[in-house]
C-alpha positions in Angstrom: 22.5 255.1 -18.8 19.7 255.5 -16.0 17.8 257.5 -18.8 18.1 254.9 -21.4 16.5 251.9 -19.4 14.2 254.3 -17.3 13.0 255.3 -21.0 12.8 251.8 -22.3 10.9 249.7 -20.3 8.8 253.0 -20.8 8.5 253.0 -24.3 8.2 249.1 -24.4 4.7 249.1 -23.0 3.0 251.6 -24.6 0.1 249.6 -25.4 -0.9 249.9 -21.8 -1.0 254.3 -21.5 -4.6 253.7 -23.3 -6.7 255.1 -20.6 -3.9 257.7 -19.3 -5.2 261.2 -21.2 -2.7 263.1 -23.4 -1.2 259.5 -24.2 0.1 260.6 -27.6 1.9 262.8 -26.1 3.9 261.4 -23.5 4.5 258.7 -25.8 6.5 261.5 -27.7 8.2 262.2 -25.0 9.3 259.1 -23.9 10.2 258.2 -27.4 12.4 261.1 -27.9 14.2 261.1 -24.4 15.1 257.4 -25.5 16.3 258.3 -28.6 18.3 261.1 -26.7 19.8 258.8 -24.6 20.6 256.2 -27.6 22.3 259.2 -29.1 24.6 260.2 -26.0 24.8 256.3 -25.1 26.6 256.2 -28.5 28.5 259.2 -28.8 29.7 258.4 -25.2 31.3 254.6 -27.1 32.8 256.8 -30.0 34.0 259.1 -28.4 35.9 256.7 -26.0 36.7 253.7 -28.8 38.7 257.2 -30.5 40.3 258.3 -27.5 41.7 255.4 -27.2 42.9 254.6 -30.6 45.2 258.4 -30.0 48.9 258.8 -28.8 50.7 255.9 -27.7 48.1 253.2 -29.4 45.3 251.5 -28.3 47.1 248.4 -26.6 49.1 251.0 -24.4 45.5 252.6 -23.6 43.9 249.4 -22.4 47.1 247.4 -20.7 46.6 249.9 -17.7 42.9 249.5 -17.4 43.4 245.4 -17.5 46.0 245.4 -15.1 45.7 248.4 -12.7 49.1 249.5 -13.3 50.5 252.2 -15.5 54.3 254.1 -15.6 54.0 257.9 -15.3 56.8 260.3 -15.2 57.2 262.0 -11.2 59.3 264.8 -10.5 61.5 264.4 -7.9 59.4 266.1 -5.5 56.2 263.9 -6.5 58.3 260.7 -6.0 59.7 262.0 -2.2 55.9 262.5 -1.1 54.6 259.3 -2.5 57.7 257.6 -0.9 56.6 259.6 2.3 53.1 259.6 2.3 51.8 257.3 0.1 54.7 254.3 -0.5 51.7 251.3 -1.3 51.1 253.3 -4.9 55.1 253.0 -5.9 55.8 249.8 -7.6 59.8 249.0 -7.5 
C-alpha cells in the first residue's frame, strides 16, 4: 500500500516535473511502479476474497474476524498449558 499512494500523488502531478531533466522518464517510472502496485494491491483482494470463499465457507471465515473469537481443536497438552499459563485466551 505505501507504494501505491507514495506513487499516486506522484503520478497525479506530473504537469509540474517540467523543468526536472529526464522528466519523461521518471514519469515512466512512476507510472509503472503505480501500476505495479495496482496490480499487487489487487491480486492481494483476490487472492484473499478466494481464500476465504474455501473450506468451511465464507461466513465461518469472517464470523471470527468480526468477533475475535474462533473454536480450534487443542490436544490435551495445549489445553493444560493454556489453562496454566495462559487461562484469559480459554473461553468456557
Amino acid at each position: 500500500f505505501p507504494a501505491i499512494w507514495g506513487s499516486g500523488p506522484l503520478y497525479l502531478t506530473y504537469n509540474f516535473w517540467e523543468g526536472i531533466p529526464n522528466s519523461g522518464f521518471w514519469i515512466t517510472v512512476v507510472a509503472n511502479l503505480h501500476l505495479l502496485a495496482a496490480f499487487a494491491v489487487l491480486s492481494f483482494v483476490i487472492v484473499h476474497v478466494y481464500l476465504l470463499t474455501i473450506g468451511h465457507g465464507f461466513r465461518h471465515h469472517v464470523q471470527p474476524m468480526v468477533t475475535g473469537f474462533d473454536e480450534v481443536e487443542l490436544t490435551p497438552e495445549q489445553e493444560a498449558y493454556l489453562e496454566q499459563n495462559e487461562p484469559w485466551r480459554l473461553k468456557a
